[in-house]
N, C-alpha and C positions, 0 to 999 in steps of 0.2 A: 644554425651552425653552432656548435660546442665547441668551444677552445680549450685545449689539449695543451697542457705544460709537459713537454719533452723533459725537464728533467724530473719532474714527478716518478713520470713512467719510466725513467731509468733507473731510479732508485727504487722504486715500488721493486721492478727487474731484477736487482741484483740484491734486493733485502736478505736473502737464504744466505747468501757467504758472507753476513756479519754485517758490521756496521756501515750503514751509510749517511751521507746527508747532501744537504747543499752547501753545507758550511760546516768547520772543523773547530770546534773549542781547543783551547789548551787542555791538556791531558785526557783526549780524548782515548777511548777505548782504540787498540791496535788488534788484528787489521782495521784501518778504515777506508773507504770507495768514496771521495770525494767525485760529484758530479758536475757540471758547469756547462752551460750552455756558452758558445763562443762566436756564434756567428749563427745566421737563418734566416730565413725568407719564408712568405707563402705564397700560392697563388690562388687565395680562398677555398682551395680545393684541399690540399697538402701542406702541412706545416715543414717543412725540409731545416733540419737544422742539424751542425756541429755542434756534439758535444765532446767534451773531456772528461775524461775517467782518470784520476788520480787513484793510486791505491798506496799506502802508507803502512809500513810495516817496522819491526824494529832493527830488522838486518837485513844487507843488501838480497842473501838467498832467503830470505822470507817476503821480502815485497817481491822480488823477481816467479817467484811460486804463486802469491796472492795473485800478481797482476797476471800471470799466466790463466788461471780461474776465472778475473775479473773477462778477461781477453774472450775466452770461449762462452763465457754465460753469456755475453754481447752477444757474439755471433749465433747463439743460437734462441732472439728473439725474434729472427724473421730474415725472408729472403734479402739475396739467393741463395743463403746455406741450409736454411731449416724455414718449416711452416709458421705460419702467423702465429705467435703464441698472443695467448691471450691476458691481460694486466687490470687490473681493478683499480682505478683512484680513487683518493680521500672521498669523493662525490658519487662513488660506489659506479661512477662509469667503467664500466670497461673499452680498451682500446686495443691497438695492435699497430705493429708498423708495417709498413707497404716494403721499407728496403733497409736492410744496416748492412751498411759497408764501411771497411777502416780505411781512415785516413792518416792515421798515424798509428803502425803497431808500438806495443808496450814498449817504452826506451825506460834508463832512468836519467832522470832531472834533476840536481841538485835542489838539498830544501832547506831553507834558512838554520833549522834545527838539526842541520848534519850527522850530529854525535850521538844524536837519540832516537833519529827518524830517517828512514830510505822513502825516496818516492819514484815510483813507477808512472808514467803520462801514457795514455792512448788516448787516440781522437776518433769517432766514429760517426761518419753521416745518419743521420735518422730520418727516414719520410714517416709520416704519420700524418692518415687521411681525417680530417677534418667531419666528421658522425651528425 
């Protein structure tokens, strides 16, 4: 069994619309897609997990636009909306998720840096079957 970092693969996902990571430096490059894993379970079979998608921009209609982007690249990594796409990790595996459904659509969330930073949250379930 290969264990599969869900947030890997959601970053690996949404690299084409600019900057990602798991973690955000001070004056990181704008847009960026902060990812986070928030909660998950397996049952050796399926890694099922909650992530968050942060997208950070420098005005409320630029992250509300970014996170719009960020919103539909999600949804169209795999059912029920679109086919299994396919993702390569650092380990030159490739993976695919079984299901992404939202659990929170794109809101915005106040962020410590208010005056110079907008932040957008969605939450998205991810299965991804264990290869």
């Amino acid at each position: 069994m290969i264990m599969i970092s869900g947030v890997e693969l959601l970053i690996n996902w949404l690299k084409p619309l600019g900057e990602v990571g798991a973690s955000r430096g001070p004056g990181a490059t704008l847009p960026f897609r902060l990812v986070e894993c928030v909660a998950g379970s397996d049952d050796k079979i399926t890694d099922s997990g909650i992530y968050q998608v942060s997208t950070f921009a420098a005005t409320y209609d630029q992250a509300e636009y970014e996170a719009g982007l960020t919103h539909q690249r999600m949804l169209q990594l795999g059912p029920p909306l679109a086919a299994q796409a396919r993702v390569t990790l650092s380990n030159n595996t490739v993976v695919w998720a079984d299901s992404v459904t939202t659990s929170q659509r794109p809101i915005w969330v106040q962020f410590t840096d208010a005056a110079a930073i907008t932040r957008f949250v969605a939450r998205y379930s991810v299965a991804i079957r264990y290869r």
